[in-house]
C-alpha positions in Angstrom: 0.0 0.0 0.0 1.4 3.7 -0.7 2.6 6.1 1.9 0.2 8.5 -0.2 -2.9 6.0 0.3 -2.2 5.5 4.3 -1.9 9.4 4.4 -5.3 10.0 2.1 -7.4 7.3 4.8 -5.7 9.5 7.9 -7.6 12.8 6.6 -10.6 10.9 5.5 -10.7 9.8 9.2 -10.2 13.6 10.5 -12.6 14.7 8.4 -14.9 12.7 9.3 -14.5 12.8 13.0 -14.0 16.7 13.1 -18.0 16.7 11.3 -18.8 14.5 13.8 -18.2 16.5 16.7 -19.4 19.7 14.7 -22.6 17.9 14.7 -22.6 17.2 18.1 -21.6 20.2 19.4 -24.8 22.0 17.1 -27.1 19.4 17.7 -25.9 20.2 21.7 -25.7 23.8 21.9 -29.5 23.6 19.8 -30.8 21.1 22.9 -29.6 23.7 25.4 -31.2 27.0 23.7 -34.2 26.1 22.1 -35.2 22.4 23.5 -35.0 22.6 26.9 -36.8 25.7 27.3 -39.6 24.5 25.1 -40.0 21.7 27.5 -39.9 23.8 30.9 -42.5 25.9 29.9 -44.6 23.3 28.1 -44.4 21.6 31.2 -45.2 24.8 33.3 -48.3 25.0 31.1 -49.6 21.8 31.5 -49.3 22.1 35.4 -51.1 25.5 35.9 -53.5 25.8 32.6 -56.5 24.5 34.5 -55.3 26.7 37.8 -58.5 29.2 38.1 -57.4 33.5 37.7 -57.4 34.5 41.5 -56.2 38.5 42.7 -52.4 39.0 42.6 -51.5 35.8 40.8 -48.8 36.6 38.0 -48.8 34.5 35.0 -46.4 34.8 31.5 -47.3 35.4 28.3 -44.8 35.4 25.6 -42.4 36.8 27.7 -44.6 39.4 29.7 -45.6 38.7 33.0 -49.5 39.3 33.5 -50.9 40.5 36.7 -54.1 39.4 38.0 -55.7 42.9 39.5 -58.8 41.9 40.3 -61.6 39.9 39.8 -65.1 42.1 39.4 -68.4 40.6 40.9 -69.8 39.0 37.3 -66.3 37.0 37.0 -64.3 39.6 34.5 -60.6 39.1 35.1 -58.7 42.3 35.1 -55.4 41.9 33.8 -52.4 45.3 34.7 -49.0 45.0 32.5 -46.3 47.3 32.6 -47.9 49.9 29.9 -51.9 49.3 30.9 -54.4 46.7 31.2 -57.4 45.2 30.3 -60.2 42.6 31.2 -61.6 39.0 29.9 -64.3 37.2 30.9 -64.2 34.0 32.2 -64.3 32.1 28.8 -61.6 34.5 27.1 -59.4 33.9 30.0 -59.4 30.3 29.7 -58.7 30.8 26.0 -56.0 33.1 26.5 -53.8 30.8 28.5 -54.9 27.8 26.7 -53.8 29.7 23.2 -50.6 31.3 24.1 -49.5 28.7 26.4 -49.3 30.5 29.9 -47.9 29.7 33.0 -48.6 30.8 36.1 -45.4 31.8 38.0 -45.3 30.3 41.7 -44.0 32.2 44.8 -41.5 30.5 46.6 -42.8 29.5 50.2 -41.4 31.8 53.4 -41.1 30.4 56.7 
């Protein structure tokens, strides 16, 4: 076999292991930013989406947190964010968390 057919197979083998840690490494660093995320707040979603609106709960929707004001007598959830607010009734409330996937964020316990 020729010194210039050993040496050929050797960079064959680099090459092919270097793109197999390239892969890796995306295929990693792809887990980390957009996976694993996806799957916290999935699983945040599925926990609190049948948790009924209650005054001062704080719940996140696409990034904003939501702040439950209050709840008038005929049920209409009043909702305060940083630049206003607004209200939904019962129905659109449930289909505002069910539709953009919120969570409801969960004070820590204080002794």
């Amino acid at each position: 076999m020729s010194p210039w057919t050993i040496l050929g197979w050797i960079f064959v083998g680099i090459f092919v292991v270097s793109l197999t840690l390239m892969f890796i490494g995306i295929a990693t660093m792809l887990i980390d930013s957009i996976l694993i995320p996806y799957i916290k707040t999935m699983k945040l979603h599925l926990q609190t989406r049948n948790t009924p609106p209650e005054q001062g709960q704080r719940w996140v929707q696409d990034g904003s947190i939501l702040l439950i004001d209050h709840i008038t007598d005929d049920g209409r959830v009043c909702i305060k964010i940083l630049n206003g607010g607004w209200s939904d009734s019962p129905e659109e409330w449930k289909q505002r968390v069910k539709r953009n996937r919120m969570y409801l964020i969960k004070r820590k316990k204080t002794s």
